[in-house]
Every structure is written in C-alpha cells, then in structure tokens.
N, C-alpha and C positions, 0 to 999 in steps of 0.2 A: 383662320387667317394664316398665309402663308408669308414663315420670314426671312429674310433677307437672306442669301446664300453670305455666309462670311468666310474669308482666307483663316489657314492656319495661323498662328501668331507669327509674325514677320515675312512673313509671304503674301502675296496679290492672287486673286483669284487665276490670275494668270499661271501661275505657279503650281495650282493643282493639277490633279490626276488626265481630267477631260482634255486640258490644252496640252499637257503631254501626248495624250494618244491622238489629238489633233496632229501635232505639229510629227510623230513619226508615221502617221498615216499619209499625211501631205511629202513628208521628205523619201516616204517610200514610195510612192506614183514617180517622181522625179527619175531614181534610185532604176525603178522597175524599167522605165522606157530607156536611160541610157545604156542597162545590160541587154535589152532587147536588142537593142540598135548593136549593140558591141558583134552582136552573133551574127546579126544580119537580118535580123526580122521585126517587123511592123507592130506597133501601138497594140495591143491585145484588150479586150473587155476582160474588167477581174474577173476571175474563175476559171478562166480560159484553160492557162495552164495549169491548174490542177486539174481539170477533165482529160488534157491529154495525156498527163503524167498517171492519171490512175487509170485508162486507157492501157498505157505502156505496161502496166502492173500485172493488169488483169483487163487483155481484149475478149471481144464480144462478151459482154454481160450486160445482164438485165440494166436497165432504167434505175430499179431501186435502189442498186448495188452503187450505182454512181451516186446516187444522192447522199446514202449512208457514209461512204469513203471520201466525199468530197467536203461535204454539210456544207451543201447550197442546197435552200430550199428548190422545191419543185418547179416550182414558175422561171426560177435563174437557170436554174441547170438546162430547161427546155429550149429558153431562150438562145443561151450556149451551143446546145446541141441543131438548132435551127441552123444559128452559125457557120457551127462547124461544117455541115450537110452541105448546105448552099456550099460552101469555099471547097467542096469535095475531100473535106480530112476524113469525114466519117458517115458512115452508111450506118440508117435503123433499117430494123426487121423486126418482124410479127416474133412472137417468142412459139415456137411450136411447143412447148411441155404448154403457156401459159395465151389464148391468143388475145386476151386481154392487156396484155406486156409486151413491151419493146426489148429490142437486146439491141447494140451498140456494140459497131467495132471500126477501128480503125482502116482507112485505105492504105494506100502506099504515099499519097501527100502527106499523109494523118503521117504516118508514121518517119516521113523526112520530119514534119516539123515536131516532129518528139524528138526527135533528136535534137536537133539543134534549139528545142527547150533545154536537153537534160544539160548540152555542153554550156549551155548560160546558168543552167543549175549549180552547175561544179562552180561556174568564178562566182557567182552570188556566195554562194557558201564558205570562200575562200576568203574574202571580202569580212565577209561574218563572221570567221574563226576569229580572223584579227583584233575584233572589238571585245570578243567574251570567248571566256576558258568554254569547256564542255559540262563545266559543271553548272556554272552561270546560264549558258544554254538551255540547259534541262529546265532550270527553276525557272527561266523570263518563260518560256513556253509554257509548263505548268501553272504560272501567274497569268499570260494570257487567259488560258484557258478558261481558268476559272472566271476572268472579268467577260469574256465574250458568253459564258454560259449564263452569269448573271444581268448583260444588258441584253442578250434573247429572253430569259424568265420576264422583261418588263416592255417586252415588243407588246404594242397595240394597235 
C-alpha cells in the first residue's frame, strides 16, 4: 500500500523540494529567453548552448567527447547536432583514426553564434553573482549535482 505523500510539519506540499525545482526550472525558461533576446538571438532548444560552448572549448571532436562534456544523453545531443547542421553552425565528419565515429566542428555561423552565446554568458553570470557569493555558488552546484545524479539513478 502506498501512502500518502505528507508536507513537512508546517509547510504544504507545495513547499517541498520538487515545487522548488519546479518553479526555478519554469523561472529559468523565462530568465533564459529574455537574455537570449538581450544579445540578439532566437529561442534555442535546451542543450543548445552548452553544445556550442563546448564546441568553443574543444572544436572538432568526436561525438563522444560532446556527450561526456555536455551529459546530454545520446539521442538529445543527435537531435541538437541535427539542428545545429541544417542551420549550418556545425559540420559532422567520418572520424579517420575511427570510421565508425563522427567528429563535430564548428563553421564560421557556429562560431558567430558562440560568441554571441558567450557575451549572454558573461550578463547571465553577472545576474548570478548578484544573488550568491562564490562560495554559495560552489555548494548550490555541488547540491545540484548530486540531486540531478540521483533523479537519473531512478530514470525508467
């Protein structure tokens, strides 16, 4: 028998953990499209710009390499990289050490809109600093972390 989810003592379910991460996932979609728009650029699919930013990192590299440095599963990141190709940011190739493997690298589009990701990057972050020290930083990412590692451990 499964029972009943109950709130902490004086708190509403509403108050717990899940409607938090609700409500800054919903406020960051919002967050995300007006700093898009601040730079000058279009509505993105999430992942987007972390494909182009580890792009900027480290061009032409393997397929894997994006998965690893991204953690978008395979199916998203494909998805993305489909994207990207048709809008002409980024060109795949056969891998010659591997020709079973893609490598990925950025065009000269790809690499205008890295840029004008990274410069929405800096006001995002500037935005950011405002709210929490660097120390606070460290630990909500480290607490992330750990919560995103344990609701992929119960992905079905």
């Amino acid at each position: 028998m499964v029972s009943e989810p109950k709130a902490h003592p004086g708190n509403t379910l509403l108050d717990d953990l899940p409607f938090h991460l609700a409500r800054v996932g919903l406020s960051f979609r919002r967050f995300n499209e007006r700093t898009l728009r601040s730079v000058g650029l279009k509505s993105q699919a999430p992942g987007m710009a972390s494909v182009v930013h580890a792009l900027r990192e480290q061009d032409d590299c393997p397929v894997s390499s994006l998965v690893e440095r991204t953690h978008l599963p395979n199916g998203t990141l494909t998805g993305l990289l489909d994207t990207l190709e048709h809008e002409g940011c980024v060109q795949r190739t056969r891998d010659a050490a591997d020709r079973r493997s893609w490598r990925v690298r950025l065009t000269a589009k790809g690499r205008r809109l890295g840029a004008k990701l990274e410069e929405r990057h800096r006001v995002v972050m500037e935005i950011l600093d405002q709210a929490l020290s660097g120390a606070e930083t460290a630990a909500l990412k480290r607490l992330l972390a750990r919560v995103t590692e344990q609701m992929r451990a119960h992905d079905t």
